[in-house]
N, C-alpha and C positions, 0 to 999 in steps of 0.2 A: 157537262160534269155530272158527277154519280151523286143522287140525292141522298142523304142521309135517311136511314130508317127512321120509321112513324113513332112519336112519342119517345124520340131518343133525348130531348131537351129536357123533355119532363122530368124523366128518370134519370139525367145525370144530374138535377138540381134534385132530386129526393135524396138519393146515394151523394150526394156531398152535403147535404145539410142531416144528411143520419150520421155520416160518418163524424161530422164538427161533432154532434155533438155529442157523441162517443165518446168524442177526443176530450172534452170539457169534462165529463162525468169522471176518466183514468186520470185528467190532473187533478183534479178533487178529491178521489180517495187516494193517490198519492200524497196530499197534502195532508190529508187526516191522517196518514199513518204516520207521517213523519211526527206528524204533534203529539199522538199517543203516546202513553207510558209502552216502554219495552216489554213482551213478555213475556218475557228472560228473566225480568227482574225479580230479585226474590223478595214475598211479603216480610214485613219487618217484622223480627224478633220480638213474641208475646214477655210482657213483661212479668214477673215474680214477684209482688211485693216482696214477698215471705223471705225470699233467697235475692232479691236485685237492691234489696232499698232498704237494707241493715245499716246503719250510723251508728257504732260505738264508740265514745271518746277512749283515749290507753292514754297511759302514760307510754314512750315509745321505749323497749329496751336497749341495750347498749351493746355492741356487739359480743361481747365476752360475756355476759347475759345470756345472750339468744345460744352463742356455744354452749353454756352449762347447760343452759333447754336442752338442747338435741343432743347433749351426753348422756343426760337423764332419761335417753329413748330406751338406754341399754336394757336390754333381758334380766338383769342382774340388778339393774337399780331400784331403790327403796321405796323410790318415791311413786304415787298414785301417777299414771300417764291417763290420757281421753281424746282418743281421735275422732274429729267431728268431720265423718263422713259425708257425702251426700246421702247415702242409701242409709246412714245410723249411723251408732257410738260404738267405738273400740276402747275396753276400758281395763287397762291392764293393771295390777298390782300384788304385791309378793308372787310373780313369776303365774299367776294366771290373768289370761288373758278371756274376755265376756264378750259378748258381742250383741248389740239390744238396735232391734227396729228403729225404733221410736225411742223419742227423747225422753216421754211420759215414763215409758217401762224403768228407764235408766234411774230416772229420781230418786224412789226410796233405794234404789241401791247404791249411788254417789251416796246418799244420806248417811246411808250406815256405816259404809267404810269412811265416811270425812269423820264420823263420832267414832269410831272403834281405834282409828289410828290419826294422830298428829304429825302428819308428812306431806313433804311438798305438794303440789299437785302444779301437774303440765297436764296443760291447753295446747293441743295442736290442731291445728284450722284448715283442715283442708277442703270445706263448706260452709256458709255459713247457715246455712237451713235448719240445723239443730242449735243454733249457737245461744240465740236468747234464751230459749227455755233450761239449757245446761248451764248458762251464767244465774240464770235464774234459783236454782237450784243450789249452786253453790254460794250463794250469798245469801239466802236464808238458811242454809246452815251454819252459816257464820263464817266460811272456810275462805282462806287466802290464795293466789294462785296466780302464775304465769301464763302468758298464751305468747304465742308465736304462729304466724300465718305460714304454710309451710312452703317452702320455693319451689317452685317448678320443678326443677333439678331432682329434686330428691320422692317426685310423687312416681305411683308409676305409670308406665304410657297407656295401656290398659284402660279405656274408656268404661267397660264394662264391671273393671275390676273395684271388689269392695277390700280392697288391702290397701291402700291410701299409697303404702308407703312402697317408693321403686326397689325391685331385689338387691340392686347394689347396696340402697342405705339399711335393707333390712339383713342383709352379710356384713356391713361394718358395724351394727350395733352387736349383733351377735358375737363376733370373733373380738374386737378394738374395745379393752378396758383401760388398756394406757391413756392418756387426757394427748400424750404426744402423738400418738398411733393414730387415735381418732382425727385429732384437728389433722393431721395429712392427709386421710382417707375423704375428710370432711369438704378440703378444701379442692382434692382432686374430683371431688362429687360436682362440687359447685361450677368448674371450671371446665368439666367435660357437659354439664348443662348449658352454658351458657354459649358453652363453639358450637355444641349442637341447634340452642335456638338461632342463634345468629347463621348459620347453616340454609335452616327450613327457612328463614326470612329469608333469604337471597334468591330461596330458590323458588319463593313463592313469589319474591317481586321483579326477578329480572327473567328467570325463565318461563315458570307456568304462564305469568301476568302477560308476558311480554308478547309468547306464541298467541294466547287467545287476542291478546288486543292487534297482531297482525292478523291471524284470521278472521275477527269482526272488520277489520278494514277493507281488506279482499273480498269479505261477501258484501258490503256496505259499497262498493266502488262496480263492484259483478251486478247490484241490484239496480244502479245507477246507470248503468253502460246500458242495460237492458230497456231500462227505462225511456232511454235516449232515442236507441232504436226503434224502438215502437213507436215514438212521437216524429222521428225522421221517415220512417216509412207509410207513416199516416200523411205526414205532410206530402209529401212522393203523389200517394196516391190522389191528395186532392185534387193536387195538381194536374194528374194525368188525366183525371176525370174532366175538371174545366178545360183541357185544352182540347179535347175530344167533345166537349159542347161548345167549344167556339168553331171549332171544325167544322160539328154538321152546320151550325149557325151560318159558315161562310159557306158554305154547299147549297144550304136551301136557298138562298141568297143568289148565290149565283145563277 
């Protein structure tokens, strides 16, 4: 019978105890990956004191309240308005409208029209980042006042934009002096916001959501199969090695 080649034992126990432990090192950083944080994962939102972690006590308005607010938006109405931006204050009264950086700037100017004129004044919230220093403001001059946080609905979509207020509600304040006109316009405002969120949510949790969490399963199940194979064709090969050292083993032998 045909002898095995010289030193073929040797070298089929180096090549199988390299190849273990190959195998040993691939299920280990398999395993460490699996335990790691994803990273995918997005770092978590830096907080704002300034803007995240305002606590004002209200008293809460009443709804026929909060409409005389947002009638009081009108172009035409008497009363002092102040929208508190992110980017600043909009500060409207007797039909001009101001517009200030910074809260600081705003102050002696709230000041002088709260002294020069005794009229309502609307608080409209569409940040709260200016909000203490302008409440601040208006309660050392002594001045009384309304606020209302302003609904989604009525802001505009405009990330970038410093006009707080969506074109629609700023066409119905402009045009709607009737108190009837308005609450229809008001409540058609309200009601085209709210299909619209409920819209984006659907379609943020059954479609976008739903594709990526099949695609993470498919590459999750692709990475898996993969993984599979490579520990089955490892095993394969050990295999084929020792039975080719117990071969020559029975050849020399023989």
């Amino acid at each position: 019978m045909r002898s095995a080649p010289a030193g073929i034992s040797a070298l089929t126990d180096i090549a199988a105890n390299l190849f273990a432990l190959m195998l040993l090192v691939l299920i280990l950083l398999l395993g460490a990956r699996s335990g790691s944080p994803s990273s995918s994962a997005q770092a978590p939102a830096t907080i704002d004191v300034e803007s995240d972690l305002v606590s004002v006590a209200r008293a809460p308005l009443g709804s026929e309240e909060l409409f005389d607010l947002l009638f009081e938006r009108r172009q035409d109405s008497g009363s002092i308005r102040i929208d508190l931006l992110s980017q600043g204050l909009v500060v409207t009264s007797q039909g001009k409208t101001e517009r200030f950086g910074v809260a600081d700037s705003a102050g002696p100017h709230l000041a002088r029209l709260i002294a020069a004129r005794k009229t309502p004044i609307g608080l409209y919230v569409f940040s709260p980042r200016f909000y203490r220093a302008v409440v601040a403001t208006l309660a050392a001059s002594g001045a009384t006042w309304r606020e209302i946080s302003v609904p989604q609905a009525l802001k505009s979509g405009l990330t970038a934009s410093d006009q707080g207020w969506s074109d629609d509600f700023i066409g119905l304040i402009s045009t709607s002096s009737d108190r009837a006109q308005f609450r229809q316009g008001l409540a058609r405002l309200l009601q085209s916001g709210r299909d619209e969120a409920a819209a984006r949510a659907f379609r943020a949790s059954g479609g976008q959501a739903q594709s990526n969490s099949i695609g993470e399963r498919a590459a999750h199940w692709s990475r898996t199969a993969l993984n599979a194979v490579v520990v089955l064709f490892g095993l394969i090969f050990i295999i084929w090695v020792e039975f080719r050292r117990r071969r020559a083993l029975s050849a020399d032998t023989a």
